[in-house]
C-alpha positions in Angstrom: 57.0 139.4 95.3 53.5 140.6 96.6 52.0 140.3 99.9 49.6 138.0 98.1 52.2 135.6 96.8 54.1 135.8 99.9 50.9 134.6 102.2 50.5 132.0 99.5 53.8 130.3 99.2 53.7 130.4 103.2 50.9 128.8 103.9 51.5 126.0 101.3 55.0 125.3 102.9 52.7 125.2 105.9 49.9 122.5 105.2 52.8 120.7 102.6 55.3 120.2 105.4 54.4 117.4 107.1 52.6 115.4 104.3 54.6 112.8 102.0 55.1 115.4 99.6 58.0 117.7 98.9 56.8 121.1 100.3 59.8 122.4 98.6 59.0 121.3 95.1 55.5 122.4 95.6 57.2 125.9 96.5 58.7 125.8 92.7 54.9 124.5 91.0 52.9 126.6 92.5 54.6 129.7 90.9 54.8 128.0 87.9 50.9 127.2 87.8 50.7 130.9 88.7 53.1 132.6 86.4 54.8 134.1 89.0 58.7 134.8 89.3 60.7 132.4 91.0 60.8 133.4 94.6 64.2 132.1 95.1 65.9 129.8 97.0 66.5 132.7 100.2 62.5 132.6 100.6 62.5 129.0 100.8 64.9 129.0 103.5 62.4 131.7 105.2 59.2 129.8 105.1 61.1 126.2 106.4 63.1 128.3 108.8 59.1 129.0 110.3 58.9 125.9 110.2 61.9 124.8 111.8 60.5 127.5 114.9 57.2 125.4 115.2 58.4 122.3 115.0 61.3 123.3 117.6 58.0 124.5 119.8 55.8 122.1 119.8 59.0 119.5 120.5 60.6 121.8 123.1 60.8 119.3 125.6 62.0 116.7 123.0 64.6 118.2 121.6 66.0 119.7 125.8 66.0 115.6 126.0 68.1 115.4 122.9 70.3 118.2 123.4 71.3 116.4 127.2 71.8 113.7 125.2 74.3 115.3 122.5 76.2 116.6 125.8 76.4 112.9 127.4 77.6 111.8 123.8 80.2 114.8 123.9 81.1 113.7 127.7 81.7 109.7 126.1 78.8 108.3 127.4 76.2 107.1 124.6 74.2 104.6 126.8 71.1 106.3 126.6 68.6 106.2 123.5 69.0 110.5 123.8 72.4 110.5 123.4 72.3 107.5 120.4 69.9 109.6 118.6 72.2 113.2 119.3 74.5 111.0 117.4 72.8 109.4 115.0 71.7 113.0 113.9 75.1 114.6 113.8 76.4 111.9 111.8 73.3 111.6 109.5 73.4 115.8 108.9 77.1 115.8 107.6 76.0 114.4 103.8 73.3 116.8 103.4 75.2 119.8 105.0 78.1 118.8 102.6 75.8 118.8 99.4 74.5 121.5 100.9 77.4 123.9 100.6 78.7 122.3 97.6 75.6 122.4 95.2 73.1 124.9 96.4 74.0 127.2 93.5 73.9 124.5 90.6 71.0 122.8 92.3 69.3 126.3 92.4 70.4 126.9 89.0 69.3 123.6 87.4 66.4 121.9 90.0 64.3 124.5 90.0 62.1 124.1 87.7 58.5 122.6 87.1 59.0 120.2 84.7 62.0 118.6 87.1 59.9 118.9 90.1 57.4 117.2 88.5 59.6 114.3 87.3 61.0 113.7 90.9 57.5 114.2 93.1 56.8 111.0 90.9 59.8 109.2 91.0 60.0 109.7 94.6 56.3 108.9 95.2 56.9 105.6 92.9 60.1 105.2 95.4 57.6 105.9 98.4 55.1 103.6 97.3 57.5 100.6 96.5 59.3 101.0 100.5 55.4 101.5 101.6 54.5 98.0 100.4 57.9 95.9 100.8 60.1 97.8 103.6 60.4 96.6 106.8 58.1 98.0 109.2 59.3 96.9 112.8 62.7 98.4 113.6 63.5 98.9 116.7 65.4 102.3 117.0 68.2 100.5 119.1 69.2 98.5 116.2 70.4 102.1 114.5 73.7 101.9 113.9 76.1 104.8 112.2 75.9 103.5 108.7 71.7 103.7 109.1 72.5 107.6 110.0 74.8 107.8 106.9 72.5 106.3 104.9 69.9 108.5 106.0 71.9 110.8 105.4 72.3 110.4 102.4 69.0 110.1 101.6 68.7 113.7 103.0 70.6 114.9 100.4 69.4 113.8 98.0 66.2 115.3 99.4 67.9 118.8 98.5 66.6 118.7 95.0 62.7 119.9 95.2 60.5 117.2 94.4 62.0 115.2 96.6 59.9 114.0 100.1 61.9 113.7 103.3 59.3 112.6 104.9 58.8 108.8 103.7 55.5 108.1 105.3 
């Protein structure tokens, strides 16, 4: 890879990240509009793992809450909305991390291309569309319960297949 490439594919994970849109499929098209090699799956993990560093940042204080919380849960107390939430994100990571380590080489292998990214950034943004006009819209986060977390879960796993937004807004 160039400098070039690497600057671009950085700075669209950047502005891509927190939009309804896959930043991760748009890390397959852009090479593809380019002609440029695959980067890989290894640089993908680079440029969300930035990310991951300024969204841990700019949540610091956030996430400090979260983390007491996951050691209350640990301790048996889960009275407090941190600790519900340290759970609710342990349970709803075990899908995706599963997936994760199961199919990252045939999802590498046989996701990555254009044409399926493509495909899913509209079938997802149909998806997106349909829960923006008839899903529910006033949960309270108390009403969580562990199969919501599965089922976001879930959800998240699907999510490892570019094209796919995480994001749901």
């Amino acid at each position: 890879m160039t400098w070039i490439q690497i600057v671009v594919l950085a700075v669209v994970q950047g502005l891509t990240e927190f939009l309804p849109i896959s930043s991760s499929g748009h890390l397959v098209l852009v090479p593809g509009i380019f002609d440029w090699a695959d980067q890989g799956l290894v640089f993908d993990i680079a440029v969300h793992f930035g990310t991951l560093i300024a969204v841990c940042f700019y949540f610091r204080s956030d996430i400090v809450h979260l983390i007491g919380g996951g050691f209350s849960a640990i301790g048996g107390d889960i009275s407090s909305s941190s600790s519900r939430l340290a759970v609710g994100i342990a349970i709803g990571t075990i899908p995706a991390a599963v997936a994760g380590l199961l199919f990252a080489e045939w999802i590498e292998t046989h996701f990555r291309s254009p044409f399926v990214v493509a495909v899913t950034l509209a079938g997802y943004g149909i998806l997106l569309a349909l829960a923006d006009r008839y899903g529910k819209r006033n949960r309270e986060f108390s009403t969580i319960r562990i199969r919501d977390a599965l089922i976001i879960g879930l959800a998240q796993a699907l999510a490892l297949v570019p094209g796919t937004s995480r994001s749901g807004h």
